[in-house]
C-alpha positions as CSV (number, residue, x, y, z in Angstrom):
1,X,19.5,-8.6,-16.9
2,X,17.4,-7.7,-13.7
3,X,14.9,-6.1,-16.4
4,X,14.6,-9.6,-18.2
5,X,14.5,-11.5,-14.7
6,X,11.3,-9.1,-13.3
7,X,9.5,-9.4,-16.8
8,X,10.0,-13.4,-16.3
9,X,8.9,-12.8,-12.6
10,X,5.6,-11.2,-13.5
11,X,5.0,-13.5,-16.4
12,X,4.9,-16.3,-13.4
13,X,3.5,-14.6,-10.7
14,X,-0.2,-15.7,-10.6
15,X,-2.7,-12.9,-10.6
16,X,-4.2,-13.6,-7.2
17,X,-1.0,-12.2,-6.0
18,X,-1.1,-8.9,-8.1
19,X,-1.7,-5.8,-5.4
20,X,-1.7,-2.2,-6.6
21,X,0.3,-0.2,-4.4
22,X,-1.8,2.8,-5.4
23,X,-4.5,3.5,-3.1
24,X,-7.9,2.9,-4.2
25,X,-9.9,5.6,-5.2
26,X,-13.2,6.7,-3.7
27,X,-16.8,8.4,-5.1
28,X,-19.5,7.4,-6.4
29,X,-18.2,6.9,-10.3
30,X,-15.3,4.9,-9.6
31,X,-15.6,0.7,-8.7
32,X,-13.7,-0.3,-5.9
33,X,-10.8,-2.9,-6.5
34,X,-12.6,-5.3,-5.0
35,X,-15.4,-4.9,-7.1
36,X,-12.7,-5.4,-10.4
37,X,-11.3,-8.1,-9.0
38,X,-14.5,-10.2,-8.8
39,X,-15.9,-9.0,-11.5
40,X,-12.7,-10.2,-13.6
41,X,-13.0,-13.9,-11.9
42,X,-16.8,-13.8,-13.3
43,X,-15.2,-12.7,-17.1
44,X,-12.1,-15.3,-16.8
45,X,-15.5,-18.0,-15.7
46,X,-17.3,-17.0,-18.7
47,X,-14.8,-17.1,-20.9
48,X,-13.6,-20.8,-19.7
49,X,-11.2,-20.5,-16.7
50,X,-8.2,-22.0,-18.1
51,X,-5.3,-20.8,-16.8
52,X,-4.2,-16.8,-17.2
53,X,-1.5,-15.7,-19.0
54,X,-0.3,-12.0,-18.4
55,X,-2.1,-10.7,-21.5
56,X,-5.3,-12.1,-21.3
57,X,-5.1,-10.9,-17.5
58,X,-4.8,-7.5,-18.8
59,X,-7.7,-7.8,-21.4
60,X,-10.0,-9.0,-18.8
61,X,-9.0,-6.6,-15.7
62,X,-9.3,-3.3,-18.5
63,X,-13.1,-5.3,-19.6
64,X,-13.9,-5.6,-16.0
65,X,-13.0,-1.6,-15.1
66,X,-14.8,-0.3,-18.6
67,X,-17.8,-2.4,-17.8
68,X,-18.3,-1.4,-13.7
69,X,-17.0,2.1,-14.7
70,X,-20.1,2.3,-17.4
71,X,-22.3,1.3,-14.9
72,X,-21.3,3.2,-12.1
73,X,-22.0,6.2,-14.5
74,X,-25.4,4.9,-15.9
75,X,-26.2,4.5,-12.1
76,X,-25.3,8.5,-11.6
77,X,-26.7,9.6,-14.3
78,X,-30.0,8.1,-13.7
79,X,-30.2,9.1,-10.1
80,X,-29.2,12.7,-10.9
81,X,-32.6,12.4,-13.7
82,X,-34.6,11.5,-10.5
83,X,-33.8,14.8,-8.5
């Protein structure tokens, strides 16, 4: 029963008030999650902005992570070209 009552909680939390209590990694090919977080407000604009439900939250947080991730790589990559 408390399984069933914490999925129902996370189903209704809203996902403003999702925090990861692991700590946030740090270097130069990994986005901050700040960085994840806005950039998954600009997908869930883009895409319409109505309402979230817990799965499309989850498509568009993993979109938002591959996409800055990518470009936090194309970003290294060229710079290491320049040297």
């Amino acid at each position: 029963m408390k399984l069933r009552d914490q999925a129902t909680n996370a189903q209704n939390t809203r996902p403003s008030r999702f925090r990861s209590d692991v700590p946030e990694e740090r270097g130069k090919n990994v986005p901050t999650l700040d960085e994840i977080r806005r950039r998954v407000l600009e997908i869930h604009i883009e895409h319409g902005g109505h309402g979230y439900d817990l799965h499309e939250y989850l498509d568009e947080w993993l979109q938002a992570e591959r996409e800055l991730r990518e470009k936090y790589n194309r970003n290294n990559d060229e710079g290491a070209n320049e040297k």
